[in-house]
DRENFI-730123 format. One line per 3 residues: number of its first residue (from 0); their letters; for each residue x, y, z of C-alpha. Coordinates in nm, 4 decimals, m for minus. Layout:
NUM	A	X Y Z ~ ...
// end
This chain:
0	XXX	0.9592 5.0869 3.8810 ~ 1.3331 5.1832 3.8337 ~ 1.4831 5.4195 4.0852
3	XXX	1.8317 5.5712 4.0056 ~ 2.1062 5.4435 4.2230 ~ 2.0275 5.7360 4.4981
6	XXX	1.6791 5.6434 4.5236 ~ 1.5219 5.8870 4.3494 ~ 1.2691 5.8273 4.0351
9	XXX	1.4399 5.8993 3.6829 ~ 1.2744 6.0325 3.3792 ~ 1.3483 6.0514 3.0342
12	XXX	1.2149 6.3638 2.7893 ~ 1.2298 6.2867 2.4533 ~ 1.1657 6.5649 2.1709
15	XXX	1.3639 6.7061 1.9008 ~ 1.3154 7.0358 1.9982 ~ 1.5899 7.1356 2.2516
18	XXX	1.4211 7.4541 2.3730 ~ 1.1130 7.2678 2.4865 ~ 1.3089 6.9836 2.6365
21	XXX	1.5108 7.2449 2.8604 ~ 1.1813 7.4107 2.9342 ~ 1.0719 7.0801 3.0761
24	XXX	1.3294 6.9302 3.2619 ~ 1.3383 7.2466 3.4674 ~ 1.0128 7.2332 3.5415
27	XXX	1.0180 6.8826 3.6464 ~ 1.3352 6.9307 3.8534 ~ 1.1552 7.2413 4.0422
30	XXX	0.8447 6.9753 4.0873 ~ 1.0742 6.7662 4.2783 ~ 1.1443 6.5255 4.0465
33	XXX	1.5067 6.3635 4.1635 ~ 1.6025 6.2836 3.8110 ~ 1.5589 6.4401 3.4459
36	XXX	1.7126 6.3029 3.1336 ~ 1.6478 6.4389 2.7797 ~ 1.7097 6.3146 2.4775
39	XXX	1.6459 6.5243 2.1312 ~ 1.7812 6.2344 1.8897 ~ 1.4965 5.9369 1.9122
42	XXX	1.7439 5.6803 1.7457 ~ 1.9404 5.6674 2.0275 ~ 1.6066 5.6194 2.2526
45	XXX	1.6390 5.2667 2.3046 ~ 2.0452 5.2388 2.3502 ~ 1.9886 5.5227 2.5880
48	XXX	1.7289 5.3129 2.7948 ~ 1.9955 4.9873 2.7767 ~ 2.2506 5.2250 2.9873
51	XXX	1.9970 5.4056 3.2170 ~ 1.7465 5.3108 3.4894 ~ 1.4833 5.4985 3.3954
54	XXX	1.1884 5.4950 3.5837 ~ 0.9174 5.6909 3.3171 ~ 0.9383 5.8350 2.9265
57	XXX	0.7563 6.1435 2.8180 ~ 0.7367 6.0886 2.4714 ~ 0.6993 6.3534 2.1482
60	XXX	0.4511 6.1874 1.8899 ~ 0.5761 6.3975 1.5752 ~ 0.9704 6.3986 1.5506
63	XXX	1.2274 6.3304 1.2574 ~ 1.3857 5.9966 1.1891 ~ 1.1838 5.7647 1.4503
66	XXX	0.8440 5.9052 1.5808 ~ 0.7174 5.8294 1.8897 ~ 0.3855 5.6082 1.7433
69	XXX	0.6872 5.3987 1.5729 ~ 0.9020 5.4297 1.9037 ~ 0.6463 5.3181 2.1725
72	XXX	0.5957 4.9716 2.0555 ~ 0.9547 4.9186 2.0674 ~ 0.9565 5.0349 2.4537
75	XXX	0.7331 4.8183 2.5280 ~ 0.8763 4.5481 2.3148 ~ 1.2371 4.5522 2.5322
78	XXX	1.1228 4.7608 2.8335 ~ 0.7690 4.6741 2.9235 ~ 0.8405 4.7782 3.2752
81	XXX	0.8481 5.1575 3.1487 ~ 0.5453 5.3387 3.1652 ~ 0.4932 5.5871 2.8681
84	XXX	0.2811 5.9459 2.8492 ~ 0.3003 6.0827 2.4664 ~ 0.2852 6.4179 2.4358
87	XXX	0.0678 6.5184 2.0827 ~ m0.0606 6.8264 1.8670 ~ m0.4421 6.9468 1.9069
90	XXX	m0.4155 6.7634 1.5388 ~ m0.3298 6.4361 1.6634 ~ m0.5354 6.3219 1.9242
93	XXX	m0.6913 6.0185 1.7281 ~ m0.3226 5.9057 1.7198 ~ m0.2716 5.9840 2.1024
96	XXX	m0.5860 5.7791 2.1608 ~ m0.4536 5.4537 1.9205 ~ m0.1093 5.5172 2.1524
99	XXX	m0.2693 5.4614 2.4881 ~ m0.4478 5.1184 2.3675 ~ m0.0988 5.0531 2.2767
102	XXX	0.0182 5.1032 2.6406 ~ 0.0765 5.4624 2.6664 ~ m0.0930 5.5329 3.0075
105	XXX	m0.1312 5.8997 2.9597 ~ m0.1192 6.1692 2.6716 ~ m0.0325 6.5133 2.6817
108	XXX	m0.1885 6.7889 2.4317 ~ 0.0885 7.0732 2.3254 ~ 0.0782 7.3274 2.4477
111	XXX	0.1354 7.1917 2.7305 ~ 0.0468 7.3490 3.0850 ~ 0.2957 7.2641 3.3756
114	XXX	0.0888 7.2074 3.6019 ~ m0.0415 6.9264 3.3694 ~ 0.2836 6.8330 3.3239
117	XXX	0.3709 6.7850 3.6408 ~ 0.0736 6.6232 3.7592 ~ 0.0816 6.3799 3.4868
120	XXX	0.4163 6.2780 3.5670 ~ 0.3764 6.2783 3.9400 ~ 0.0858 6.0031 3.9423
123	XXX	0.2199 5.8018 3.6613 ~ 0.5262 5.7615 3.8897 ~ 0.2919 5.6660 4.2150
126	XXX	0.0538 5.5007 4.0204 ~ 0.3680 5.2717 3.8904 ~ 0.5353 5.2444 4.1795
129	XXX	0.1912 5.0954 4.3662 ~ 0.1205 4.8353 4.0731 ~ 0.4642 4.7574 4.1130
132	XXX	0.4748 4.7212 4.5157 ~ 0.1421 4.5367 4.4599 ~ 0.2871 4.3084 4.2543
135	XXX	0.5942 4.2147 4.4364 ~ 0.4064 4.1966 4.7441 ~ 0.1803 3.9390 4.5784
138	XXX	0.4488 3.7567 4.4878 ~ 0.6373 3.7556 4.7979 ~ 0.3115 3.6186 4.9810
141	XXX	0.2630 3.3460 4.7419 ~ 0.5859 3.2052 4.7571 ~ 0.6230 3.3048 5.1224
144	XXX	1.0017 3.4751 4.9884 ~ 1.1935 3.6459 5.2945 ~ 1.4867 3.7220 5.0233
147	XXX	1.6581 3.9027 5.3119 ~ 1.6486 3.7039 5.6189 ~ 1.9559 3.8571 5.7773
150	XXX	1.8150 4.2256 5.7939 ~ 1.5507 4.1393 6.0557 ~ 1.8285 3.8829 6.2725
153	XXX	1.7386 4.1208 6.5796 ~ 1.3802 4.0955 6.5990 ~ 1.3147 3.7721 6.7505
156	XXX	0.9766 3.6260 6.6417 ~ 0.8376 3.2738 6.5136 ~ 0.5108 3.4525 6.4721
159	XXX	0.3639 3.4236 6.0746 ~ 0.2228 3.7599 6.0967 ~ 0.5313 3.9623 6.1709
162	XXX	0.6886 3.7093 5.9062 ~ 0.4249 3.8904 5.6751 ~ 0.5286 4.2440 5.8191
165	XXX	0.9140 4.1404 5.7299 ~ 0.7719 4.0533 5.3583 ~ 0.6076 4.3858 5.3362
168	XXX	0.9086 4.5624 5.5041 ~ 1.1313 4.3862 5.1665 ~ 0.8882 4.5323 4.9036
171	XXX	0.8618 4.8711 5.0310 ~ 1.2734 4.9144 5.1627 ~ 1.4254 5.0364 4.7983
174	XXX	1.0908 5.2750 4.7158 ~ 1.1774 5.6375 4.7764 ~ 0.8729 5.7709 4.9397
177	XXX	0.8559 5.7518 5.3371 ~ 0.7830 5.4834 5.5479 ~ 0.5745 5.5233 5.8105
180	XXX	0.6265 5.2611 6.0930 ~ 0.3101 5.2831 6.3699 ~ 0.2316 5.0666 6.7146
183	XXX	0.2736 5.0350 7.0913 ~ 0.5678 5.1755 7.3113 ~ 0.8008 4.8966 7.3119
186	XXX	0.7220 4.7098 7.0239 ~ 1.0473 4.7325 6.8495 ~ 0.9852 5.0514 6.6089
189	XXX	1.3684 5.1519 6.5047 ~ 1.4643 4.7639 6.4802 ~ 1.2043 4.8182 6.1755
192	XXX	1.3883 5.1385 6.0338 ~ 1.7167 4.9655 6.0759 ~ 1.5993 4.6545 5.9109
195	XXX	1.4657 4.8745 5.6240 ~ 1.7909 5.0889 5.6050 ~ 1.9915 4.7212 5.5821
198	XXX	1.7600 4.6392 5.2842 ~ 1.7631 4.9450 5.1265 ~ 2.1014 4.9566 5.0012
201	XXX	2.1539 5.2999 5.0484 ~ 2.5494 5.3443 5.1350 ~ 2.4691 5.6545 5.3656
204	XXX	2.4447 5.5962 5.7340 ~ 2.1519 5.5629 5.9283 ~ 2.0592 5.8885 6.1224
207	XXX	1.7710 5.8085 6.4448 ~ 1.6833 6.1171 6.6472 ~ 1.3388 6.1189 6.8667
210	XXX	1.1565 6.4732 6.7874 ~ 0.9063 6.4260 7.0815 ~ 0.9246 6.7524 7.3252
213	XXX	1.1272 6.9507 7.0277 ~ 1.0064 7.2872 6.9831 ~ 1.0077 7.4082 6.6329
216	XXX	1.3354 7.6272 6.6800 ~ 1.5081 7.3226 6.8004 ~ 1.3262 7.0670 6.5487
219	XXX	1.4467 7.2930 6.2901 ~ 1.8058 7.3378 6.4357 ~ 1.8194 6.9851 6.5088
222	XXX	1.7455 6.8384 6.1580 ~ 1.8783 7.1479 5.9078 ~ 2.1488 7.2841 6.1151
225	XXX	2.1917 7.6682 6.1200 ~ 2.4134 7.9240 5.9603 ~ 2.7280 8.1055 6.1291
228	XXX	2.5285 8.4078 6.3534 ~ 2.1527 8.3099 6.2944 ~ 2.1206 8.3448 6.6297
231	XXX	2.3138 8.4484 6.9865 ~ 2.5477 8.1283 7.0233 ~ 2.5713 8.0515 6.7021
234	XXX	2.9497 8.1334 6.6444 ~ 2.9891 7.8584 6.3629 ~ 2.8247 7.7006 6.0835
237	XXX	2.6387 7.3324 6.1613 ~ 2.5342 7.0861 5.9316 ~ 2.2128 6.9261 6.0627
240	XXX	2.1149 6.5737 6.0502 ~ 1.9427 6.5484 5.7132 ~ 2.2501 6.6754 5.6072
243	XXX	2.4542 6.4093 5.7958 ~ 2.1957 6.1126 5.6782 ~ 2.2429 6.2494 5.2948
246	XXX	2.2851 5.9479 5.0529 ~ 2.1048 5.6955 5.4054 ~ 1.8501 5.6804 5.6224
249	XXX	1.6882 5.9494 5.8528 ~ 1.4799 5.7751 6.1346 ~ 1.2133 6.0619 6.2677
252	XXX	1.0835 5.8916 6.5956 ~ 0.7213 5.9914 6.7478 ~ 0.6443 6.2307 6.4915
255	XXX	0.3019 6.2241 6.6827 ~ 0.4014 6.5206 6.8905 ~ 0.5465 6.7931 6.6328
258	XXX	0.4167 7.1307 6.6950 ~ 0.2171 7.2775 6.3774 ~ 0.5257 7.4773 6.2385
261	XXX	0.7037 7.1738 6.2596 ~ 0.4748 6.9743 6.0410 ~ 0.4880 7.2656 5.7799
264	XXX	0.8831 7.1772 5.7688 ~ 0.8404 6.8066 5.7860 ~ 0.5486 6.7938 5.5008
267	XXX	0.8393 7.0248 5.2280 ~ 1.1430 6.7923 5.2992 ~ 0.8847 6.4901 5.2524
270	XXX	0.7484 6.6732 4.9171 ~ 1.0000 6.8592 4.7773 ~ 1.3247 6.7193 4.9392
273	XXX	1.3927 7.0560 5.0569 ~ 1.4918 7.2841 5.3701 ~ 1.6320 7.6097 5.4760
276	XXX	1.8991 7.5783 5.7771 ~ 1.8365 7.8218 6.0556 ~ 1.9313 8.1770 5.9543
279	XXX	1.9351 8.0964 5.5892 ~ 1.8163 8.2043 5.2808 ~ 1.8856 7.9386 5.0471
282	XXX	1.7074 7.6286 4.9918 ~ 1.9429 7.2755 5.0194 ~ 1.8383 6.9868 4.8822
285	XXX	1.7844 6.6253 5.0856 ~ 1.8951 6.2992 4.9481 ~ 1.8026 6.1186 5.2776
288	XXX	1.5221 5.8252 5.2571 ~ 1.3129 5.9194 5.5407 ~ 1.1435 5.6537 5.7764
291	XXX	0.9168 5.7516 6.0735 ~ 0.7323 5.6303 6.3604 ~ 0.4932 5.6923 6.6117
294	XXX	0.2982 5.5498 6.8654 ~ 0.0006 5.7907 6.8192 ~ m0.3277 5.7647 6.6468
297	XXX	m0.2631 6.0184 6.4028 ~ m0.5981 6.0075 6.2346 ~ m0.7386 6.0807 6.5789
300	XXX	m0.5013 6.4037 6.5814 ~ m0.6241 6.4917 6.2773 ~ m0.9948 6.5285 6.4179
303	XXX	m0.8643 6.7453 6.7257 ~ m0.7175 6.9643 6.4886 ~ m0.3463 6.8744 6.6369
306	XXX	m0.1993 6.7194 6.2840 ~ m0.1758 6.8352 5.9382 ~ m0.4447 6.6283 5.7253
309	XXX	m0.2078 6.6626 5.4242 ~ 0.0836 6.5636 5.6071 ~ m0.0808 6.2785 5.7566
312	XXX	m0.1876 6.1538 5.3569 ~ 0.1987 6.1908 5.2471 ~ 0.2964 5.9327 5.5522
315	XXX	0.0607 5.7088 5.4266 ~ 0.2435 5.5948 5.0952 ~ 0.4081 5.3013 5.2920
318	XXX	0.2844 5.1977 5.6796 ~ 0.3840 4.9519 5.8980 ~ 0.1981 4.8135 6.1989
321	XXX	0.4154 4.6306 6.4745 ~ 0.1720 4.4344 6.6478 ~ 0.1926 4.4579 7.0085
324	XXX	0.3177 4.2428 7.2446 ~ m0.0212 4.0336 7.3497 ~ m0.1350 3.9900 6.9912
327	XXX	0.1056 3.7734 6.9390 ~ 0.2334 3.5700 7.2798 ~ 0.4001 3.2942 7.0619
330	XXX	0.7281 3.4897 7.0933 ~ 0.7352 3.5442 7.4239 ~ 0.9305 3.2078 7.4955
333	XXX	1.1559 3.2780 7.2093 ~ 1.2501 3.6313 7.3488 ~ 1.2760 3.4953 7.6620
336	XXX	1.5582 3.2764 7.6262 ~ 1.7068 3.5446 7.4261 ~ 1.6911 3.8000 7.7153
339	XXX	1.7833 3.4956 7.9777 ~ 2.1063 3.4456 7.7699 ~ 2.1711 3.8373 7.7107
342	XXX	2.1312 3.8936 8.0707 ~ 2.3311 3.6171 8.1940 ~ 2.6492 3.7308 7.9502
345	XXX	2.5936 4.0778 8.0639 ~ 2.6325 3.9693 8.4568 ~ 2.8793 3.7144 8.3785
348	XXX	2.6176 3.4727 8.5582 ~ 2.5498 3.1086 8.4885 ~ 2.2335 3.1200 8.2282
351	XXX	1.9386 2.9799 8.4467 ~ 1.6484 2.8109 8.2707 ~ 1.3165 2.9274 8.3529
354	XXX	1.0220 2.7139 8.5403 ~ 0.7068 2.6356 8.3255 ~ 0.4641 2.8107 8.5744
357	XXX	0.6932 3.1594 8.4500 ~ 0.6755 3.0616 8.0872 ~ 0.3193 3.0388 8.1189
360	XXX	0.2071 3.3395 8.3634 ~ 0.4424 3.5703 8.0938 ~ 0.2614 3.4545 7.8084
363	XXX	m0.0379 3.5135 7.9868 ~ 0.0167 3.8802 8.0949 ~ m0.0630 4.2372 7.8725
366	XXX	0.2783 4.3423 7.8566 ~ 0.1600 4.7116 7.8316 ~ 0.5557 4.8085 7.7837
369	XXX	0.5853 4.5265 7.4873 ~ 0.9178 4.3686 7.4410 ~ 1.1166 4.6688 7.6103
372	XXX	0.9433 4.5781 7.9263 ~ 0.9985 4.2028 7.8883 ~ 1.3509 4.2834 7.8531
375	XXX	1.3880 4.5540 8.1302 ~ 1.1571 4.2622 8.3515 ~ 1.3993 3.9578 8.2510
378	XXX	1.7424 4.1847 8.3192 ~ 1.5941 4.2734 8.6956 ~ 1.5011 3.9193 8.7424
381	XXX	1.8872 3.7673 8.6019 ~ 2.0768 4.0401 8.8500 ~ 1.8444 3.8980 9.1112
384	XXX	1.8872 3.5208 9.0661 ~ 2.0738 3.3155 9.2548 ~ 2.0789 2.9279 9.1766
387	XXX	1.7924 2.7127 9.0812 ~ 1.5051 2.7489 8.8023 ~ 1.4113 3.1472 8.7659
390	XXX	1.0906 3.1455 8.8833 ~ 0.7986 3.3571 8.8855 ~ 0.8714 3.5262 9.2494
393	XXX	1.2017 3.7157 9.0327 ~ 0.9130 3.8750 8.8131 ~ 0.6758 4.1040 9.0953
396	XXX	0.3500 4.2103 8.9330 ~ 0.3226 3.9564 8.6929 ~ 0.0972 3.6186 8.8437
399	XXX	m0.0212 3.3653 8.6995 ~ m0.3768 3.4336 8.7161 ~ m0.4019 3.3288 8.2986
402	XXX	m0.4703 2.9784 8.2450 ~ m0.1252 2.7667 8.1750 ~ m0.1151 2.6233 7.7781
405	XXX	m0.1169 2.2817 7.8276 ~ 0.1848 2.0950 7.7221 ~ m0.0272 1.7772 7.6043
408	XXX	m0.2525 1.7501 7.3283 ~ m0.5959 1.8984 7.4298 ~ m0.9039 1.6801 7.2835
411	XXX	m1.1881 1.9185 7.1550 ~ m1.5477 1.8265 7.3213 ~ m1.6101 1.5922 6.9767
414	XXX	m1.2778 1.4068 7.0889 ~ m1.1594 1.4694 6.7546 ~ m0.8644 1.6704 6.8032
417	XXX	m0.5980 1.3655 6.7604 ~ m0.7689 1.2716 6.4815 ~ m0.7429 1.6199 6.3269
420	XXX	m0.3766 1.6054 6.3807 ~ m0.2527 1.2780 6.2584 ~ m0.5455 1.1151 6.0306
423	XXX	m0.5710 0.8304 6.3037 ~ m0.5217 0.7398 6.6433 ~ m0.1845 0.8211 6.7061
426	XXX	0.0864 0.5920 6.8969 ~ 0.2463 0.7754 7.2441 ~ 0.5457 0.8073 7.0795
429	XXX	0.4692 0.9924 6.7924 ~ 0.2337 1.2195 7.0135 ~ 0.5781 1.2463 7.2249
432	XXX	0.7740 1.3561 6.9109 ~ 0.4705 1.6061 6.8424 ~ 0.4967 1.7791 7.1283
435	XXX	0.8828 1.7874 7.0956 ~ 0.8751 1.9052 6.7449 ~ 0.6027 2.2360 6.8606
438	XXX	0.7817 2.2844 7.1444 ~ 1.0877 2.3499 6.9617 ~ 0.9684 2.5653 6.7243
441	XXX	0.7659 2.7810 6.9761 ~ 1.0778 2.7975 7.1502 ~ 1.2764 2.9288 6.8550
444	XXX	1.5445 2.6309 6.8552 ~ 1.5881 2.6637 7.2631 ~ 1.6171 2.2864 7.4524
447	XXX	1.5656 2.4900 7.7687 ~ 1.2665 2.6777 7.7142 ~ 1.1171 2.3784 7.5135
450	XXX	1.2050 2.1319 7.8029 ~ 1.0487 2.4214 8.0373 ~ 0.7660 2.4473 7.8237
453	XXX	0.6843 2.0144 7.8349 ~ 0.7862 1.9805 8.2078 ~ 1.0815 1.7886 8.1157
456	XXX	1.4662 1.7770 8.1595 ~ 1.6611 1.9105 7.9170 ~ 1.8658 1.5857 7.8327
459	XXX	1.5413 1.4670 7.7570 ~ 1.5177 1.6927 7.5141 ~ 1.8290 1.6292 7.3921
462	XXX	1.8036 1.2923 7.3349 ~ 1.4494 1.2484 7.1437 ~ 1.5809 1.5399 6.9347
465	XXX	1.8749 1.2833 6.8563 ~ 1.6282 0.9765 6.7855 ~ 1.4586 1.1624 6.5674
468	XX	1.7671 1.2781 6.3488 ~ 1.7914 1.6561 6.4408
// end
């Protein structure tokens, strides 16, 4: 699906009759529709398409010169990315019909009624854009792509499913519709958004405001701005911030807790890319993408009557779900020697390396704050060290009541588990390089938390990483 270079879907009218094509693209324009091209000369259809991203043709069967039967195949031919609806006379549905087994995916019979109209065009663009996400999704997964690497640099993980999430996150960043990001407190919601925003492209800014507590004169204020004396105080003219993300992103954080009339607002800028500032009386147009989170079961709103069901379907187009914390405890070393090393810059403190029996009891424990209270936990624990190994007394309320992962290959009760591993019985070095080689890459590249992690000395570390060429 082609998007214009603002991010909004583009379509092409073509007929050789002027006043209809007017007629039209207003209609389409009032629908929301970003983008709406005509053309009333079908020769110059296909140089037209050559210079344009379009992202759909609506397509007049009878016309002068080329008709659209002749023209169709051709789109397809050089632009089979297009989707096509042909619009037909009562006459000529037989042809309409032969044009959809052709690859038109929808006709239109003139007259036609705008609301057809704009139905019709609305789900052939959704309908698009989901084969489309589908398919690079598909693709992404089977070659296990991460095209863009560098967006998601501050979200430390070595865990294959948020690799997946970061996949999914690439497909869905340049689509227009909203993205709505869900999971814990903690988790790392608007490192998502910015990730997204990176990948986008978008040259705006990115705009984060949380909406929780806002009542719906401040929501409203807050987001559209107001107009010189629409209310006491208001002794100048603000622009609000979908205004200031215009052309970027707009990051709406716990949208879980918007008041009804809120909602109302939030569902027409989602829809129609449209708002009223405070006090005004004409409508301005958004060009923000919108991104959202929440840590709320929306769907469980919905059934206490405390969240718009149709709002709730329009966040739905594109969702992430940050796993929390404890589903995933293979980054906890990782983002432990990440916070270690933060912390110890930020106190100008020697780094210290932490014991095995923490390593363990932390990957061990709930985390019910996620990776914001792993970070607030390791920060208090730096500021609090003195010399030695940081140790599991710096970290009160966390013990290590969870069994410790062993740092030597465990044997299953068939005593096959070496077998499993290497084909054969192993010699101790190699199982020594094994365990150097996990360690490492549970550890995200860190000698200190995989010598931690093994019970060993750094150097030790060091060293078998050198005999073994890394």
């Amino acid at each position: 699906m082609q998007v214009s270079p603002d991010g909004q879907f583009s379509v092409l009218l073509i007929d050789d009759d002027p006043h209809a094509l007017e007629l039209n693209r207003m209609l389409l324009l009032n629908a929301g529709i970003g983008m709406v091209l005509t053309l009333s000369d079908s020769r110059a259809t296909l140089p037209f398409l050559e210079q344009h991203d379009i992202s759909l043709v609506v397509l007049d069967l009878m016309m002068p010169h080329v008709n659209g039967a002749e023209l169709l195949p051709l789109i397809h031919r050089d632009y089979p990315h297009i989707p096509v609806i042909v619009e037909t006379a009562a006459s000529e549905v037989e042809t309409a019909v032969r044009c959809m087994k052709s690859g038109a995916i929808d006709y239109l019979v003139k007259p036609v009624e705008p609301d057809r109209l704009v139905t019709a065009v609305k789900n052939a663009l959704n309908f698009d854009d989901l084969l489309h996400e589908v398919s690079s999704l598909k693709n992404y997964l089977l070659n296990d792509r991460l095209e863009h690497a560098e967006a998601f640099a501050e979200i430390k993980t070595t865990s294959r499913k948020m690799r997946s999430i970061f996949q999914y996150a690439e497909v869905v960043a340049s689509s227009p519709q909203p993205v709505l990001i869900t999971g814990e407190t903690g988790v790392g919601k608007e490192l998502f958004a910015r990730s997204i925003h990176r990948i986008s492209g978008v040259r705006g800014e990115f705009v984060s405001v949380n909406v929780a507590g806002l009542d719906d004169a401040m929501f409203s204020d807050t987001l559209f701005g107001h107009k010189k004396g629409a209310f006491t105080g208001a002794d100048q003219f603000r622009d609000g911030l979908v205004s200031k993300a215009g052309g970027g992103t707009l990051f709406l954080d716990e949208i879980g807790d918007l008041n009804e009339l809120s909602q109302v607002k939030l569902l027409r800028l989602l829809q129609e890319r449209e708002y009223y500032p405070v006090g005004a009386d004409t409508l301005k147009t958004s060009t923000a993408r919108i991104v959202l989170a929440t840590n709320i079961d929306l769907e469980a709103r919905i059934k206490e009557g405390r969240f718009r069901r149709d709002l709730y379907y329009r966040l739905c187009t594109h969702q992430i779900h940050i796993p929390a914390l404890r589903e995933r405890p293979e980054d906890i070393p990782l983002l432990l020697a990440t916070f270690i090393e933060v912390a110890a810059r930020h106190f100008n403190k020697r780094k210290p390396t932490p014991s095995p029996e923490l390593i363990s009891a932390l990957v061990g424990y709930a985390f019910p704050g996620n990776v914001r209270e792993l970070h607030a936990r390791v920060f208090d624990a730096v500021a609090r060290h003195n010399d030695g190994m940081l140790s599991l007394e710096s970290f009160p309320g966390i013990t290590n009541a969870a069994p410790a992962r062993s740092s030597t290959v465990v044997l299953p009760a068939d005593g096959n588990g070496i077998y499993n591993i290497f084909g054969r019985l192993p010699t101790f070095r190699e199982i020594e390089n094994y365990l150097i080689t996990e360690a490492m890459k549970v550890s995200g590249g860190s000698q200190a938390v995989a010598a931690s992690m093994l019970g060993v000395t750094r150097q030790t570390i060091s060293n078998r990483l050198k005999s073994l060429g890394n």
